[in-house]
FIGUFI-609681 format. One record per residue (C-alpha): residue number from 1; residue in three letters; x, y, z. Coordinates in pm, 1 decimal, always signed. Each point is the difference from the previous one (the first is absolute). Example, Ala and Ser with C-alpha at 12.3 -4.5 7.8 and 13.67 -1.06 7.14 Angstrom:
2
+-----+-----+----------+----------+----------+
!   i !  aa !        x !        y !        z !
+-----+-----+----------+----------+----------+
!   1 ! ALA !  +1230.0 !   -450.0 !   +780.0 !
!   2 ! SER !   +137.0 !   +344.0 !    -66.0 !
+-----+-----+----------+----------+----------+
//
This chain:
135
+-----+-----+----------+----------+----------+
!   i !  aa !        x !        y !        z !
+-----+-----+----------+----------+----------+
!   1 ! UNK !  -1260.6 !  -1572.6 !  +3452.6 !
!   2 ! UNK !    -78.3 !   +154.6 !   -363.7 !
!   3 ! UNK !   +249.8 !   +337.9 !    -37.1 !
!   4 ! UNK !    -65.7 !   +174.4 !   -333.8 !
!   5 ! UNK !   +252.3 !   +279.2 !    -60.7 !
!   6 ! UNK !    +18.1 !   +244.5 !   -233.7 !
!   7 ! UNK !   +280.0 !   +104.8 !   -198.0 !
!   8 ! UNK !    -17.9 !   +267.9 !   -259.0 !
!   9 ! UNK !   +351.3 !    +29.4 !   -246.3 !
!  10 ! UNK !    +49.4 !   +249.3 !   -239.5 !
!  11 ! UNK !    -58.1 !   -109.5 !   -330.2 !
!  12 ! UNK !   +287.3 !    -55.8 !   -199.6 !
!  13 ! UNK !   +176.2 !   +317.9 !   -148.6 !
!  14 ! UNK !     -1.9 !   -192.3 !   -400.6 !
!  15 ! UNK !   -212.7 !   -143.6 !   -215.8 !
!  16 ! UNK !   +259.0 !   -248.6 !    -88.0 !
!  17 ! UNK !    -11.6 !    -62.5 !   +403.7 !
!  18 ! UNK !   -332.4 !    -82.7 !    -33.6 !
!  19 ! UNK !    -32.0 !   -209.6 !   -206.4 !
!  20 ! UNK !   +274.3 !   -183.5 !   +131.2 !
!  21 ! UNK !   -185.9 !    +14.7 !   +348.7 !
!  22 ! UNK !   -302.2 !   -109.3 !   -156.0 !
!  23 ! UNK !   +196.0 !   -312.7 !   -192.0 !
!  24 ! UNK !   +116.3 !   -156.7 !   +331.9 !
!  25 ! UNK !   -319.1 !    +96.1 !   +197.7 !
!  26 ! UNK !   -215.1 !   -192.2 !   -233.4 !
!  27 ! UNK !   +258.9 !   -284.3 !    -73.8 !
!  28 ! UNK !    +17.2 !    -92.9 !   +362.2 !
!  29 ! UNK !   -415.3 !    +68.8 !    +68.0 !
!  30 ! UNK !    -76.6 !   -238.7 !   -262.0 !
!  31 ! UNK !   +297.0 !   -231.6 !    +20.2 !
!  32 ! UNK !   +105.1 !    +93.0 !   -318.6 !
!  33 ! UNK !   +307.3 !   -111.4 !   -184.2 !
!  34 ! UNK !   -120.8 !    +58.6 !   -360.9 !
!  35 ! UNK !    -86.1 !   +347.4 !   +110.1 !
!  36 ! UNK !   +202.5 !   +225.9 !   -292.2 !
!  37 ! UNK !     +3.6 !   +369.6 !    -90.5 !
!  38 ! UNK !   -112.7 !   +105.3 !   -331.3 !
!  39 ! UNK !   +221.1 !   +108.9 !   -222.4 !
!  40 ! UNK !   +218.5 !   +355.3 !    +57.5 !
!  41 ! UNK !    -85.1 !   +358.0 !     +7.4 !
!  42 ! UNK !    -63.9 !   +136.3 !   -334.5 !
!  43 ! UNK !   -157.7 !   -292.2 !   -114.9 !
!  44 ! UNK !   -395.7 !    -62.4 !    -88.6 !
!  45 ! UNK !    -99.9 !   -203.7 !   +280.2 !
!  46 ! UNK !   -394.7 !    +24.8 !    -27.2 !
!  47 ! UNK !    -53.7 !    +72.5 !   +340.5 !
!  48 ! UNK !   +198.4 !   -247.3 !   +194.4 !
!  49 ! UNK !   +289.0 !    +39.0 !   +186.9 !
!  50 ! UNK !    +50.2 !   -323.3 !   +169.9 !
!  51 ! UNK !   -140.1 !   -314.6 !   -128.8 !
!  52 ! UNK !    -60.2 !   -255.5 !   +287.2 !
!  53 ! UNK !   -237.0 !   -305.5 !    +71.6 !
!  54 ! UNK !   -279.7 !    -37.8 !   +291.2 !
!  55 ! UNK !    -60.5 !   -255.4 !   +154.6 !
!  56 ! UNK !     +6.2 !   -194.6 !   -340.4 !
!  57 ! UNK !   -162.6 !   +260.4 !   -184.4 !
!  58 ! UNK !   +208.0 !    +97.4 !   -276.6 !
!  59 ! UNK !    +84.6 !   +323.8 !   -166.4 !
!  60 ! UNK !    -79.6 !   +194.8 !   +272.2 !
!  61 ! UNK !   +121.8 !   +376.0 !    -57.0 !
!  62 ! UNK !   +156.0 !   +258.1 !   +209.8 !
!  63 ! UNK !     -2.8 !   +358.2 !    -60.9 !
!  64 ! UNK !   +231.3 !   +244.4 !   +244.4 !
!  65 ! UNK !   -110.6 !   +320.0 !    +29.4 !
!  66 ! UNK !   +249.8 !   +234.2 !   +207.1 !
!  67 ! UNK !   -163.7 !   +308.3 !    +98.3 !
!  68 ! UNK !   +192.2 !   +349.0 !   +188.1 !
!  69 ! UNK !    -69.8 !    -18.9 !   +397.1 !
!  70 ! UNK !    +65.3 !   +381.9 !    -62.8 !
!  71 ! UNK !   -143.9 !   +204.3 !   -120.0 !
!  72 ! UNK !   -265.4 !   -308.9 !    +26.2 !
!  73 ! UNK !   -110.4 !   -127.4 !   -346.2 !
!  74 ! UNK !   -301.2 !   -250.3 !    -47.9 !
!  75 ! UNK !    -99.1 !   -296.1 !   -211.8 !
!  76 ! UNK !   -274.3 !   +157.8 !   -224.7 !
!  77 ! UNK !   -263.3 !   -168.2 !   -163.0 !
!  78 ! UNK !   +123.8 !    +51.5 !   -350.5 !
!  79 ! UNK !   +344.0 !   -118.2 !    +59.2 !
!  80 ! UNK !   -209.6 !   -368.9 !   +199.9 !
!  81 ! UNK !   -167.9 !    +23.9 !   -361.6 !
!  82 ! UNK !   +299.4 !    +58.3 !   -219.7 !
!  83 ! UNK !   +153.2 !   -325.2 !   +160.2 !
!  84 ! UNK !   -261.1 !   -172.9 !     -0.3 !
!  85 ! UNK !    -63.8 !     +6.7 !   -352.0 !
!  86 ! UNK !   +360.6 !    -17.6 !    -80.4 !
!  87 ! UNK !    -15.4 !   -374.9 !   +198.4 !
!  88 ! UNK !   -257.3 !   -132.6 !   -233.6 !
!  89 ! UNK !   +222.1 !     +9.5 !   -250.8 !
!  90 ! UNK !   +266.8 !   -191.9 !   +179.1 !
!  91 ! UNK !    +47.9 !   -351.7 !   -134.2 !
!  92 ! UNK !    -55.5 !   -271.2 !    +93.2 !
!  93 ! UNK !   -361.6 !   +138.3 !   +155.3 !
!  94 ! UNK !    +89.8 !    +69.6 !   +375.9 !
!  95 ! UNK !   -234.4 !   -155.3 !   +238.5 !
!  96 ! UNK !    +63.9 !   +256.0 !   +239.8 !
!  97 ! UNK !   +128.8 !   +344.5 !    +10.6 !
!  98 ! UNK !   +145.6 !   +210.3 !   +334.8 !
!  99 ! UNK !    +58.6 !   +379.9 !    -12.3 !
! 100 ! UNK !   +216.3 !    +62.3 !   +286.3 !
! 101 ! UNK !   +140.6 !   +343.9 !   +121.2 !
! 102 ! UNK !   +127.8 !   +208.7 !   +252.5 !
! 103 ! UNK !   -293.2 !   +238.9 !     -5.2 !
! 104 ! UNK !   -188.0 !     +0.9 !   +286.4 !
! 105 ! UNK !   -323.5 !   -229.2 !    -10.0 !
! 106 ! UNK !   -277.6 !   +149.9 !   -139.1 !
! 107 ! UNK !   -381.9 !   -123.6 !    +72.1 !
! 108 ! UNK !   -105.8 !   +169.7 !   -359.8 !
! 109 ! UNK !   +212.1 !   -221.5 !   -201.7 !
! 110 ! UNK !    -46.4 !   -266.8 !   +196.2 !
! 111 ! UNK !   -374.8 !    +25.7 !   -113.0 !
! 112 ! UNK !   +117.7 !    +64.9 !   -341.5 !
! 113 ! UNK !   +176.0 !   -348.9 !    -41.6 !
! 114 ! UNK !   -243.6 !   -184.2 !   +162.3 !
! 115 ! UNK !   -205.1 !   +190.2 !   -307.3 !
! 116 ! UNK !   +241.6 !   -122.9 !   -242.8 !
! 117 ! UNK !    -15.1 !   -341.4 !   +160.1 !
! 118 ! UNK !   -363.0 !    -21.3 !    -86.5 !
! 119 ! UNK !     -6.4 !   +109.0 !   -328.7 !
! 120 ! UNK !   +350.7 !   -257.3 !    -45.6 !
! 121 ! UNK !   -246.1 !   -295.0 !   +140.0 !
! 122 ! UNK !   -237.0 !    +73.8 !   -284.9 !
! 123 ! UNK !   +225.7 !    -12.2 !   -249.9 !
! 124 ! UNK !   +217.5 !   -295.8 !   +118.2 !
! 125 ! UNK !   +338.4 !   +230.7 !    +77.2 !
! 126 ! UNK !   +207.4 !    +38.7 !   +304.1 !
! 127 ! UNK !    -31.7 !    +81.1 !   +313.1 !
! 128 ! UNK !   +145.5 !   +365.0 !   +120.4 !
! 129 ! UNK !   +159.0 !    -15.7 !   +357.8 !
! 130 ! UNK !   +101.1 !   +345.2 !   +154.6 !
! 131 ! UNK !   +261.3 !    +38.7 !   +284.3 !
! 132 ! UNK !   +103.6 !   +337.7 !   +114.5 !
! 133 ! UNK !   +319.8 !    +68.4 !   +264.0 !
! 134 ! UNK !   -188.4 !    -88.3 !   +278.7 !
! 135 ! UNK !   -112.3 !   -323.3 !    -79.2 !
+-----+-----+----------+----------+----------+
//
């Protein structure tokens, strides 16, 4: 027998919180160790949070994105742009690039990375991943 439950939790209350959540999901998810944050708050950190490796692709970059459950506030496209370009100016060249927030998922940006994505193939740049709370 196959028993799929759902559990919603509350996002955390932080940004530093997370981030930190985010760290240790992604550490354990892709086993790992190497998986570092990038640099501190105040500093220019072209995008990237959390610097980890996949599955032996290496830099892969993490960008947290904490977002008010109330009143609710969502991921826009400029601010999935802004980031975006701010990561292709991370060195060394990421190979891959994940926006992940606590806004609720959203099928319009969803379309709008896998736009990115396609112009990114073109020109030989990263891939754009997009998680919101749910997933």
């Amino acid at each position: 027998m196959n028993l799929h439950v759902h559990n919603e939790q509350a996002p955390p209350r932080t940004w530093e919180q997370f981030e930190e959540l985010c760290a240790d999901v992604f550490a354990a998810e892709w086993s790992d160790p190497t998986l570092v944050r990038h640099g501190r708050a105040g500093q220019r950190q072209h995008g990237v949070d959390i610097i980890a490796r996949q599955a032996g692709t290496w830099p892969v970059g993490l960008q947290c994105k904490r977002k008010a459950r109330w009143p609710v506030k969502h991921l826009t496209r400029k601010e999935v742009d802004q980031e975006v370009a701010e990561a292709r100016k991370f060195l060394p060249k990421l190979n891959s690039f994940w926006i992940l927030t606590t806004a609720p998922d959203d099928v319009n940006l969803q379309e709008h990375v896998r736009l990115i994505n396609e112009r990114h193939s073109k020109r030989g740049l990263f891939h754009v991943h997009i998680l919101g709370w749910s997933e």
